[in-house]
C-alpha positions as CSV (number, residue, x, y, z in Angstrom):
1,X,0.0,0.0,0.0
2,X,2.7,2.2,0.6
3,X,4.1,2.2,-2.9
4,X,0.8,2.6,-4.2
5,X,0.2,5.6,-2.2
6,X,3.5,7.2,-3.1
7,X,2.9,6.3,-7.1
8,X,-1.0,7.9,-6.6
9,X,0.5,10.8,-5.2
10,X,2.8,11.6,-7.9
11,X,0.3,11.0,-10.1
12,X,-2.5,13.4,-8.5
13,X,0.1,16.4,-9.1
14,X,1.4,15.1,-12.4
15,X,-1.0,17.5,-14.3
16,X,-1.8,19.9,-11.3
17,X,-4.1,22.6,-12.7
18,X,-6.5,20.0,-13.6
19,X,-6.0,18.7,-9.8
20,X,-6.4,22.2,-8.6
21,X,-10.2,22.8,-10.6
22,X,-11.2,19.4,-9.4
23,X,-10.2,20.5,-5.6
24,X,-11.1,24.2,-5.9
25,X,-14.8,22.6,-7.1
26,X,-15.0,20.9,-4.3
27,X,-13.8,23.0,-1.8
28,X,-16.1,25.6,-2.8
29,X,-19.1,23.3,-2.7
30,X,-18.4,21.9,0.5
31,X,-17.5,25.3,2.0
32,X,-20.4,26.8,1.0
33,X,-22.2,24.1,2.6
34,X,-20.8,24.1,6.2
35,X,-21.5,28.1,5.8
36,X,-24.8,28.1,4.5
37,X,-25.6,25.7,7.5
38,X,-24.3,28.0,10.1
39,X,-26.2,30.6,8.7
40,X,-29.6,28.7,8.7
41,X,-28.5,27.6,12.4
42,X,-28.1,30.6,13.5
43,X,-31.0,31.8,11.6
44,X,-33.2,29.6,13.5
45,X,-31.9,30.8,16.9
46,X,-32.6,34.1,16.0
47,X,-36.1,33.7,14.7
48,X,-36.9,31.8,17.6
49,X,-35.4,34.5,20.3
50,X,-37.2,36.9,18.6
51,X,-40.4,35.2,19.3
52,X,-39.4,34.5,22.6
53,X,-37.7,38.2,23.3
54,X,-40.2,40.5,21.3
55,X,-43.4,38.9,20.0
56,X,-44.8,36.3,22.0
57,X,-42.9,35.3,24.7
58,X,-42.5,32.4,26.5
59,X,-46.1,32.2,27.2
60,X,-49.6,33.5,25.8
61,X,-52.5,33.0,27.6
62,X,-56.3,34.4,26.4
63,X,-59.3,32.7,27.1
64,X,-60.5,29.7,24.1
65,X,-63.7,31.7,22.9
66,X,-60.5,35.0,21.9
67,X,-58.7,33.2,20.4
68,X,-61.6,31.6,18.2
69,X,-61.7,34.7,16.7
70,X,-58.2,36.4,17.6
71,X,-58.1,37.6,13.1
72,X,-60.4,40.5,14.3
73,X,-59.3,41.1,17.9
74,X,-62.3,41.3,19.6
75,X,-62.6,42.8,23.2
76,X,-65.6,40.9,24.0
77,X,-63.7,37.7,25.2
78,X,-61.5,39.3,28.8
79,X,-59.4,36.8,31.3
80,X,-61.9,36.7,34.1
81,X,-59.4,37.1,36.7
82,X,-56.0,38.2,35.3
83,X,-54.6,38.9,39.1
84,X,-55.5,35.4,40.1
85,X,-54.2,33.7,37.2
86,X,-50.9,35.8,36.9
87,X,-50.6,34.5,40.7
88,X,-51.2,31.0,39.4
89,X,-48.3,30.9,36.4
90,X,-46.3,32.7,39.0
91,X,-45.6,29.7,41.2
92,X,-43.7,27.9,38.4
93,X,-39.9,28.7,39.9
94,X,-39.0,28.8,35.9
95,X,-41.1,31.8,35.5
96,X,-39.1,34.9,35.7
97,X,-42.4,37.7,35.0
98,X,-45.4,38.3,33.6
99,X,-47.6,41.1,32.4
100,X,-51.1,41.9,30.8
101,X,-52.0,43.2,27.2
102,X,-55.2,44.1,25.3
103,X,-55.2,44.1,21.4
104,X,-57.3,45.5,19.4
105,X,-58.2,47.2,15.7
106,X,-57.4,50.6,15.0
107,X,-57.0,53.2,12.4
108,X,-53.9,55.5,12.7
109,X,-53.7,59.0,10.4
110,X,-51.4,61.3,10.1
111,X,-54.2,64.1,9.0
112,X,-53.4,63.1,5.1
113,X,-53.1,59.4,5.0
114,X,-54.7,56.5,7.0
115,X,-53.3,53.3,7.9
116,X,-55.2,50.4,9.4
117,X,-53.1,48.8,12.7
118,X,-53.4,45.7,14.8
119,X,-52.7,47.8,18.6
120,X,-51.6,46.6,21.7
121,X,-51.9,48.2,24.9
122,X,-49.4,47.5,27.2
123,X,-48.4,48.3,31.1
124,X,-45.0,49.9,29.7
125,X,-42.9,48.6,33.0
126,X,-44.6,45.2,33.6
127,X,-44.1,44.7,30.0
128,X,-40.3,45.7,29.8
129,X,-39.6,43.1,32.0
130,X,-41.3,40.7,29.9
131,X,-40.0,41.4,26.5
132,X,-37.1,43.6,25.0
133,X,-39.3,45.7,22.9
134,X,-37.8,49.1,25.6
135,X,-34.0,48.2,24.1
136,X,-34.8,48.4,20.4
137,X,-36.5,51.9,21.3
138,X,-35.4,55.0,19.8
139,X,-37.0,58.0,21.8
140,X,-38.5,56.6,24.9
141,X,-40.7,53.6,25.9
142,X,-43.5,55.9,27.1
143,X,-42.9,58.7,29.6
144,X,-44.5,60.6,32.5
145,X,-46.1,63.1,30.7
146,X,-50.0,64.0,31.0
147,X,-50.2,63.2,27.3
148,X,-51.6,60.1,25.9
149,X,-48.6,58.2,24.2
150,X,-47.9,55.7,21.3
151,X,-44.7,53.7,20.3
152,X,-44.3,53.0,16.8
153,X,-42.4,50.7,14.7
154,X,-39.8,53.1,12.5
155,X,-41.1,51.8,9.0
156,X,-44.5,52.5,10.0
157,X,-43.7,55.7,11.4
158,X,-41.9,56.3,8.3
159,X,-44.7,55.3,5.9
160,X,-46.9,58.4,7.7
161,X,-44.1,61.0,7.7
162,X,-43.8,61.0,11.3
163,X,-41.1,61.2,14.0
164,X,-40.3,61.5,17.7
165,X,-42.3,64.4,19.1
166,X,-44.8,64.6,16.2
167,X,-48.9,63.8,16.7
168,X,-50.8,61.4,15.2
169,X,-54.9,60.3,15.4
170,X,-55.8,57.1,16.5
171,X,-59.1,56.1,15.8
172,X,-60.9,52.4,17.9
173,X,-63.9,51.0,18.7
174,X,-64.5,50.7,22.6
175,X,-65.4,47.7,24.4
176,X,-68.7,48.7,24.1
177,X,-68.8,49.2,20.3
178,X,-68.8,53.2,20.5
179,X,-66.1,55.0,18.0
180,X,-63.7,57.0,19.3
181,X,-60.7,58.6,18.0
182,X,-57.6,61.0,19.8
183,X,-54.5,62.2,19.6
184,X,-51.7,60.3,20.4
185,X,-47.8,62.1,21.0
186,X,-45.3,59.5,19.3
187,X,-42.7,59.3,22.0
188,X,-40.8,56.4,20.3
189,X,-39.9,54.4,17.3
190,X,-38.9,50.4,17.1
191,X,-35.9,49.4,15.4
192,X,-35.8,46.0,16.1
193,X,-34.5,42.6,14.9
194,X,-38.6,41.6,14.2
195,X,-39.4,43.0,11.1
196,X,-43.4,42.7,11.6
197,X,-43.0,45.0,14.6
198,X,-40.7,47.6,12.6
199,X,-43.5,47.9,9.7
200,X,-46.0,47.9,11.5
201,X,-45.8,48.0,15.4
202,X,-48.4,50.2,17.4
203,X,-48.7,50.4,21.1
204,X,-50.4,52.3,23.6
205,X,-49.8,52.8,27.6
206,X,-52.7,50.8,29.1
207,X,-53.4,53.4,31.4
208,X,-54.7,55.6,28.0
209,X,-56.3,52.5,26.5
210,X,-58.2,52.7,29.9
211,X,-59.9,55.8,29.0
212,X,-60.0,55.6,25.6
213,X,-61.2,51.9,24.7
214,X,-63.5,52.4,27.7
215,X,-62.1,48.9,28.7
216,X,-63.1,49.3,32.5
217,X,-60.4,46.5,33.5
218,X,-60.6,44.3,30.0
219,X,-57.5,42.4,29.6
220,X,-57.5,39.6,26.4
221,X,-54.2,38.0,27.8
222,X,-50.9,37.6,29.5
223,X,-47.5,37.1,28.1
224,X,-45.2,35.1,30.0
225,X,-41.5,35.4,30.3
226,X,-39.6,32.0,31.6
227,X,-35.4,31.6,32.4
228,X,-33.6,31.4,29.2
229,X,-32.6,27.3,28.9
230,X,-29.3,27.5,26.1
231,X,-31.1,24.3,24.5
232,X,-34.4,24.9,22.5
233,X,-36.1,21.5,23.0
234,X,-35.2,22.6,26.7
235,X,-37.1,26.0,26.3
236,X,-40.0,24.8,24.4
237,X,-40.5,21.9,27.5
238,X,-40.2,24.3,30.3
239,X,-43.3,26.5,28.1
240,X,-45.0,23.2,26.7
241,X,-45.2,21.8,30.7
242,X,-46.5,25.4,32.1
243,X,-48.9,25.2,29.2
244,X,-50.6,21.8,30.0
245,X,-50.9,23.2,34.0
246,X,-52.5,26.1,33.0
247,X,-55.4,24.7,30.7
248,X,-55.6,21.9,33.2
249,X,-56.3,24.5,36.1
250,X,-58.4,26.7,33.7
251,X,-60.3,24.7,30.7
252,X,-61.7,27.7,29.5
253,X,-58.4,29.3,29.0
254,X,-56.1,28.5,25.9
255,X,-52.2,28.8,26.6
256,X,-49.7,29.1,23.5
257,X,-46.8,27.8,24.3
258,X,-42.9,28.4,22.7
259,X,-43.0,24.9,21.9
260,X,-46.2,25.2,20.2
261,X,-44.9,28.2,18.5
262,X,-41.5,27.2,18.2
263,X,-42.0,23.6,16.6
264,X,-44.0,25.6,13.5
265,X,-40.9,27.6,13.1
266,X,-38.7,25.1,13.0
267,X,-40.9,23.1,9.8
268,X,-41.0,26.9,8.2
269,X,-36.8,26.7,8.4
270,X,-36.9,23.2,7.2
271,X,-38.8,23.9,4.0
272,X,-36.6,26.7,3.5
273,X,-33.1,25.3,4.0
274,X,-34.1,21.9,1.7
275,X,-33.5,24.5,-1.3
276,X,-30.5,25.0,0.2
277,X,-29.5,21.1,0.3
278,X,-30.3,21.0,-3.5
279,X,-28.1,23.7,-4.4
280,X,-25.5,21.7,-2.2
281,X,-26.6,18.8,-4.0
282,X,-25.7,19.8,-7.3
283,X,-22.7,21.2,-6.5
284,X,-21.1,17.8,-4.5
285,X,-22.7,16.5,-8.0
286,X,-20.6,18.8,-10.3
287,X,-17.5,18.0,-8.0
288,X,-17.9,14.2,-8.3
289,X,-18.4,14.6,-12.1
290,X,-15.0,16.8,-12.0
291,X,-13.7,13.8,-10.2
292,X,-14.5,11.4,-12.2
293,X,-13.3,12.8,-15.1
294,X,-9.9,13.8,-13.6
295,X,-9.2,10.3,-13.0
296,X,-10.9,8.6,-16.5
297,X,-8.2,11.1,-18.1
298,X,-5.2,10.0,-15.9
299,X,-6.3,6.5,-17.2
300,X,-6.1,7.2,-20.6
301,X,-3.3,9.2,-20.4
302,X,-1.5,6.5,-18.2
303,X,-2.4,2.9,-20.8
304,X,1.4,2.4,-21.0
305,X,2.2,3.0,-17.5
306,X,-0.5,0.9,-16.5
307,X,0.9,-2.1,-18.7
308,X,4.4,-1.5,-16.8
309,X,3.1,-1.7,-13.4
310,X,1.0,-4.8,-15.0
311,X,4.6,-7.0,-16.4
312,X,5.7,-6.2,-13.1
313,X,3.6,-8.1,-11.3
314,X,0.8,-5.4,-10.3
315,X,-2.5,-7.3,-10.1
316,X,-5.4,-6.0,-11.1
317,X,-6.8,-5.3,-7.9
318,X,-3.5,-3.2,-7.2
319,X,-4.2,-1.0,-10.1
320,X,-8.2,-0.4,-9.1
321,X,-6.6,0.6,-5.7
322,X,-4.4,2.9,-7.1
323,X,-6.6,5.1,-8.3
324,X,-9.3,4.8,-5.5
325,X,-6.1,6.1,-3.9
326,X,-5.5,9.4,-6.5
327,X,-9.3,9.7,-6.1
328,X,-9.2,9.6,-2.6
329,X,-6.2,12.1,-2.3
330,X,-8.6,14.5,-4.1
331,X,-11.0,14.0,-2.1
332,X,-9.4,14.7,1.2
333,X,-7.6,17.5,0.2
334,X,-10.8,19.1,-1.2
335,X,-12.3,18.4,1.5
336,X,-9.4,20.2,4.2
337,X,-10.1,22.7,2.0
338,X,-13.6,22.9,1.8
339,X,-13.8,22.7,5.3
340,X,-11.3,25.6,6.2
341,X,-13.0,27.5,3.5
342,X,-16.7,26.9,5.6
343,X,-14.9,27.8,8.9
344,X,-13.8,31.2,7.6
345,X,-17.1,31.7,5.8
346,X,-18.3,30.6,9.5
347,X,-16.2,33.0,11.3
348,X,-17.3,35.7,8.9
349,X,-21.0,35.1,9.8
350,X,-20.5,35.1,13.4
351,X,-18.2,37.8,14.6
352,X,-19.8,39.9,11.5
353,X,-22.7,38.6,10.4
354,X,-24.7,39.1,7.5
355,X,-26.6,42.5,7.1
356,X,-30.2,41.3,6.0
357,X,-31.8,44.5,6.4
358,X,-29.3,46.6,3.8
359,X,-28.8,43.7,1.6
360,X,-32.9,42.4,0.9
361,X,-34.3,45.8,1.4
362,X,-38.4,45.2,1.5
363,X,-38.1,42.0,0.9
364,X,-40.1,39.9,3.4
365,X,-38.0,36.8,3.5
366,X,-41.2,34.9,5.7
367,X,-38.7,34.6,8.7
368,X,-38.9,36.9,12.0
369,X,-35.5,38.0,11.2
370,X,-34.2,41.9,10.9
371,X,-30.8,43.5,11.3
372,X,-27.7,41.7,11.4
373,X,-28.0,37.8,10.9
374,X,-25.2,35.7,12.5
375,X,-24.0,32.9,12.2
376,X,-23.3,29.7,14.5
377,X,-20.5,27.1,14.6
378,X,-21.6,23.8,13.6
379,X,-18.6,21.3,14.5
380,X,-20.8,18.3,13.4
381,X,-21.7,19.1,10.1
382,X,-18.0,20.4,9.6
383,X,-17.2,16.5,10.3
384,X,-20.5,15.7,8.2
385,X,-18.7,17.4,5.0
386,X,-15.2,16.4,5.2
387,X,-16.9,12.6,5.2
388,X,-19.5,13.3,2.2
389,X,-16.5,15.0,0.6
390,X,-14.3,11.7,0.9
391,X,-17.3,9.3,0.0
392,X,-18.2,11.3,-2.9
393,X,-14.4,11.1,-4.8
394,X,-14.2,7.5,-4.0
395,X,-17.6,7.0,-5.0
396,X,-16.4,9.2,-8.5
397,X,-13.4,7.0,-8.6
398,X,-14.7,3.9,-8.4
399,X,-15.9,3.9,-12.2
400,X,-12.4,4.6,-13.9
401,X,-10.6,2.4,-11.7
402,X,-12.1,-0.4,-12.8
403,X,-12.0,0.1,-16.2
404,X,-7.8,0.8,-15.4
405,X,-8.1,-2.7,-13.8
406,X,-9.9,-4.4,-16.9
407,X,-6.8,-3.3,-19.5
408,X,-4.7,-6.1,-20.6
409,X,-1.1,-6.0,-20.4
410,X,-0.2,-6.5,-23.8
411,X,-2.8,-3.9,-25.5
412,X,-1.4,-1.7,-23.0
413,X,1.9,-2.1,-23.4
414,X,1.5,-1.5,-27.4
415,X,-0.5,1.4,-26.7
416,X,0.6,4.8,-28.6
C-alpha cells in the first residue's frame, strides 16, 4: 500500500491545474455548505429568540372563545381574573415575569393618510420586564407626561411622515362598540430585529387605552417570560409543561406555548433550507463529475504506465486501488479545503454577520429576522462534510478504476 500511495501521489500532481479545478470545485461546494448551515443555524436561533424576546414570549394566555376569533381582535372575550391567574403561572420557579395586554383594531392617520393597525396596549414597566421591545427603542418607551402616548415601529412611522415628538390620530372601537378617535404624541420608534413590529408596530400605555377603549379593567391576555434554557427542546419543555398546567387548572383558558410556537418555526426553516441542500446537492454532484473525469483522463493518459506496473507483477486489484487512492487524495484535500473555506465563511457570519436589512431591502423573506443575521458554529456538520467529501471522490473514482483494472497488459503495453 505504501508504494501505491507514493505512485497515486505523484500522479495526482502530475497534471496539477486539472487537480487544482477538481479540488477548488469541491472545496467551494463543500465550504459553501458548512457556511450556509451555520447561517440557517443561526438563523433559527434568532427567529426563535425573537419570538421568545419580542413577539410572543414564553407564554400566551387568552381565554379559548379569543382566540376563536383572535383575526379580528375582539374585546368581548376578557381573562376573568388576570390577578388570580398571573398568581397562578407565578408559582412555576422557571417563570421569571409576567404582564397583561389588550389588542385591538385601529386606524392611525397622520391628518393626510390612514393606515389600518393591529394595537396593543401595554403596562410599559410590567411589559419591559417581559420582553425587550424598551431596548430596540429609539425615543422613549412611554414617559411621564399627561399626554396620551404611542410607540411605533420606524417603517411605520416612516410610511406616515412622522417622527419622535410629532402627533398622530388614532381612531378604535370601545369595548362597548362606541367609535372614538384622539390624539396620540409618538414618543418612540422600534428598530428592532422583528421585522413585523418595525412595519407595522403600534402600542399604547394601558393606562390611555383605559380611557380611551372604555375597557373598564378588559385584559385579552398575558404574556409570560420564563429563564432562558441555552437548548431549545429545553425552552419549548419548560413552556409546553406550564402550558398543560395552566389549561388543566383553567379549561376555558387556551395557553400558547414556545413549543407550540417554536415547533412551526422550525418546519417553516426546514422547508426553507431543503432548497438550500439541492443547491448543495448539485454542486457535490458537479464535484464528483470533475472527479470522475480527472481520473478517467489519468487512465487514458496513463495505458502504458499501466501495462508497466501490469509486467511487473501489479494485479489487477493493485491497479483499481491505485486510483481509489488518487481519487481519494482529491477528495481529502478538497475536502481540508472545503472545510477551512466553511470555517472562515463561518467565522465571517459570526463575529460579523450578515446585514439582511441593507442587503434584501423590502423583501419579506417569511422569517422573524431583521438587522444583522449571525451565524453559529456547527462542528458536526464540519465533520459531516469532510466525510460526504471523501465518499463522494471515491464514489467518483470507483468507475475509472475499474475500467484501469480491466486493460490487458499486452494492448497496453502497445499502446501509442
Amino acid at each position: 500500500m505504501g508504494t501505491l500511495f507514493k505512485i497515486a501521489w505523484r500522479n495526482v500532481w502530475r497534471h496539477g491545474k486539472r487537480t487544482a479545478l477538481t479540488i477548488i470545485t469541491m472545496a467551494f461546494g463543500l465550504g459553501l455548505y458548512i457556511g450556509m448551515d451555520s447561517m440557517l443555524k443561526g438563523m433559527d436561533r434568532s427567529g426563535l429568540d425573537n419570538i421568545i424576546n419580542l413577539s410572543d414570549s414564553s407564554l400566551r394566555v387568552s381565554t379559548k372563545a379569543y382566540e376563536e376569533e383572535r383575526q379580528s381582535y375582539p374585546l368581548d372575550y376578557g381573562l376573568p381574573d388576570p390577578s388570580a391567574l398571573e398568581a397562578f403561572i407565578a408559582r412555576d420557579t422557571l417563570v421569571e415575569a409576567t404582564s397583561v395586554r389588550t389588542r385591538f383594531v385601529g386606524q392611525l392617520s397622520n391628518g393626510v393618510d390612514s393606515i389600518p393597525v393591529l394595537a396593543v396596549a401595554v403596562e410599559p414597566e410590567r411589559d419591559a420586564r417581559v420582553l425587550m421591545l424598551a431596548d430596540f427603542t429609539e425615543g422613549s418607551w412611554f414617559g411621564n407626561g399627561g399626554e396620551r402616548q404611542v410607540v411605533l415601529g420606524f417603517r411605520l412611522a416612516a410610511d406616515l411622515g412622522l417622527a419622535v415628538g410629532d402627533w398622530v390620530t388614532l381612531a378604535a372601537r370601545t369595548r362597548y362598540e362606541a367609535q372614538n378617535a384622539d390624539d396620540f404624541q409618538v414618543v418612540g420608534l422600534i428598530n428592532s430585529s422583528e421585522p413585523s413590529i418595525n412595519a407595522s408596530g403600534v402600542f399604547v400605555d394601558m393606562a390611555d387605552a383605559e380611557t380611551f377603549l372604555e375597557l373598564d379593567g378588559l385584559r385579552t391576555e398575558i404574556i409570560v417570560k420564563m429563564e432562558r434554557r441555552v437548548n431549545l427542546t429545553d425552552a419549548m419543555k419548560d413552556s409546553d409543561g406550564l402550558a398543560v398546567a395552566i389549561e388543566a387548572a383553567y379549561p376555558a383558558l387556551d395557553a400558547q406555548s414556545f413549543g407550540d410556537v417554536g415547533r412551526q418555526f422550525l418546519e417553516l426553516a426546514k422547508a426553507k433550507s431543503k432548497s438550500i441542500g439541492m443547491i448543495i446537492f448539485i454542486m457535490m454532484l458537479i464535484a464528483g463529475v470533475g472527479i470522475a473525469n480527472t481520473i478517467l483522463m489519468s487512465v487514458y493518459s496513463r495505458i502504458r504506465e499501466i501495462g508497466v506496473l501490469r509486467a511487473f507483477g501489479f494485479k489487477p486489484k493493485d491497479i483499481s486501488r491505485l486510483f481509489l487512492i488518487e481519487g481519494g487524495i482529491i477528495g481529502c484535500v478538497g475536502s481540508l479545503a472545503g472545510v477551512l473555506f466553511g470555517i472562515g465563511l463561518d467565522a465571517y457570519f459570526i463575529f460579523v454577520g450578515f446585514p439582511v436589512e441593507s442587503m434584501m431591502g423590502e423583501i419579506d423573506m417569511g422569517l422573524p429576522i431583521w438587522g444583522n443575521l449571525y451565524g453559529e458554529w456547527n462542528p458536526d456538520q464540519m465533520v459531516v462534510a469532510a466525510v460526504v467529501g471523501v465518499l463522494v471522490a471515491l464514489f467518483s473514482s470507483r468507475s475509472p478504476a475499474r475500467k484501469a483494472s480491466r486493460l490487458e497488459v499486452t494492448n497496453a503495453l502497445r499502446f501509442v
